[in-house]
C-alpha positions, 0 to 999 in steps of 0.5 A, a space after each residue: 170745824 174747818 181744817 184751818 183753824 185746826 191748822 192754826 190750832 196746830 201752829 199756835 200749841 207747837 209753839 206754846 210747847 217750843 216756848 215751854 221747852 225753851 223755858 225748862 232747858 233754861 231753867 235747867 242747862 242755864 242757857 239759850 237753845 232753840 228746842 225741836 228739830 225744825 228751825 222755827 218756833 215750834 215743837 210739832 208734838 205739842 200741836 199735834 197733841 193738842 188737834 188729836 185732843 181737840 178731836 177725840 175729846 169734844 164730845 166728853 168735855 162734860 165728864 172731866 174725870 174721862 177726859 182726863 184719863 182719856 187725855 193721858 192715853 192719847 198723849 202717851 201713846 203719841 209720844 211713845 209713837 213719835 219717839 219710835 217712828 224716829 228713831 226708826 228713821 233716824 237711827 238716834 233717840 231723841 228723848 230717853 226716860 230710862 232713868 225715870 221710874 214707871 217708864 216704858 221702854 224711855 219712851 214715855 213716863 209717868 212723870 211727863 204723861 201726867 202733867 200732860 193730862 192736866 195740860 190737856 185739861 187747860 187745852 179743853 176748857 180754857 185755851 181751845 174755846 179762847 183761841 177757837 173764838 179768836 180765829 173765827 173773828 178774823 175776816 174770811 180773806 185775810 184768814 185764808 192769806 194767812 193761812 197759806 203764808 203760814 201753811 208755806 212757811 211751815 211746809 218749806 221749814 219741814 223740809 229743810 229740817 227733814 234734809 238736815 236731819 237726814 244728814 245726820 242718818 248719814 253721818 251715822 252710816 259713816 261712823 258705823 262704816 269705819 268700824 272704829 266705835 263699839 258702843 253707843 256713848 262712842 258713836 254718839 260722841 263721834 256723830 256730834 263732832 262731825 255735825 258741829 264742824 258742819 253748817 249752822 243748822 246742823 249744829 243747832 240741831 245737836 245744841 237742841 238735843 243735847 241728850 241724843 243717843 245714836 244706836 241705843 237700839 242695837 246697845 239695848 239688843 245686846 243688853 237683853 241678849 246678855 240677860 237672856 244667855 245668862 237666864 238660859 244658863 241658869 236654867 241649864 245649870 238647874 235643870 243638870 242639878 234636878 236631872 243628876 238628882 233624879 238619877 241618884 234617886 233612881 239609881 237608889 231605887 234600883 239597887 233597893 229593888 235590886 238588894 230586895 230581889 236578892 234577898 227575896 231569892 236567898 229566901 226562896 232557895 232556903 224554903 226550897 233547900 228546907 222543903 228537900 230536907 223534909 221529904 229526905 
């Protein structure tokens, strides 16, 4: 398949997933945002979902149970990838499922995979050969201008959101600096402030992830030091308490053995004095 209409197929899903975010943060904050971290209509995750699916899954359309399953896996492991290489870069992250049950390290959950599964489904057997077939209609010429007005628009749009988001890495490093802020909750609080009396832009990106949280890494470090001391700690203690009782049972022991040589010498003195006596 042309790397164009992968292109596309990139486009038209990240921005079926802009929509589905927008939708779910009305639903549930009552209110407007432009979800993602690119200024456009998009949500890159959802696009690249759905070309890696589109890619891998091809050729085990006829099995619906696997694609499935199969489905699930190339989603999660695509989420829990995005929100690691983000965080890294970034030092903030952007999604957090902790709370949820069956999560790893709120990355991902199981909540959110499957629900992703059955999309992928959709993807495979519905939306991918409706919107494959709509492409192919287009005139080879207009569909390569469109592509690169496209292509152009996405590119310069990636940029900018990238020179954003740096700024935001670089309120980070300032706070930090200062040393004022201790925990996780402080800093966050601290980086929003600056980055809503900066440009419109900046500001955007705090409305859209309003559940950001800056440094959860280091929190979390500190978090499972802590457990680990005090599992360490508990060890030692057990480990004294089993030492002192195998003391006692040996210092036991030895004066058992002792009393016993003790007496076995009385004995042997006894026969010696009565062997003396009988020769006399």
């Amino acid at each position: 398949m042309d790397i164009k209409i992968y292109f596309f197929l990139f486009l038209i899903y990240a921005m079926l997933g802009w929509c589905m975010e927008v939708s779910l943060g009305l639903i549930r904050d009552k209110k407007l945002v432009n979800r993602g971290f690119m200024i456009g209509p998009y949500c890159p995750i959802y696009g690249c979902g759905a070309v890696l699916l589109t890619i891998f899954l091809s050729n085990i359309m006829q099995y619906p149970t696997a694609l499935f399953c199969t489905a699930i896996v190339i989603c999660g492991v695509l989420e829990y990838g995005t929100s690691y290489i983000m965080e890294k870069l970034f030092k903030a992250r952007w999604w957090d499922y902790s709370k949820r049950k069956f999560n790893i390290n709120g990355r991902v959950c199981l909540e959110t995979i499957i629900p992703f599964g059955i999309f992928s489904c959709l993807i495979m057997y519905v939306t991918n050969p409706f919107f494959i077939d709509l492409l192919n209609k287009i005139p080879e010429h207009a569909f390569k201008i469109t592509f690169g007005i496209f292509l152009s628009l996405f590119l310069i749009d990636w940029f900018i959101s990238l020179a954003i988001i740096s700024r935001m890495r670089s309120t980070v490093k300032q706070v930090r600096k200062e040393g004022v802020y201790d925990n996780t909750e402080e800093i966050t609080k601290k980086v929003k402030e600056i980055l809503l009396g900066k440009t419109i832009l900046d500001r955007r990106l705090v409305h859209a992830f309003p559940r950001i949280s800056i440094e959860k890494v280091k929190q979390r470090i500190r978090e499972t030091t802590e457990i680990v001391r005090e599992s360490t700690m508990k060890v030692k203690e057990e480990v004294e308490e089993h030492i002192k009782e195998r003391a006692s049972k040996v210092k036991e022991v030895t004066q058992k053995m002792k009393e016993n040589k003790t007496e076995h010498d009385k004995n042997n003195i006894h026969n010696i004095e009565k062997n003396n006596n009988y020769e006399k």
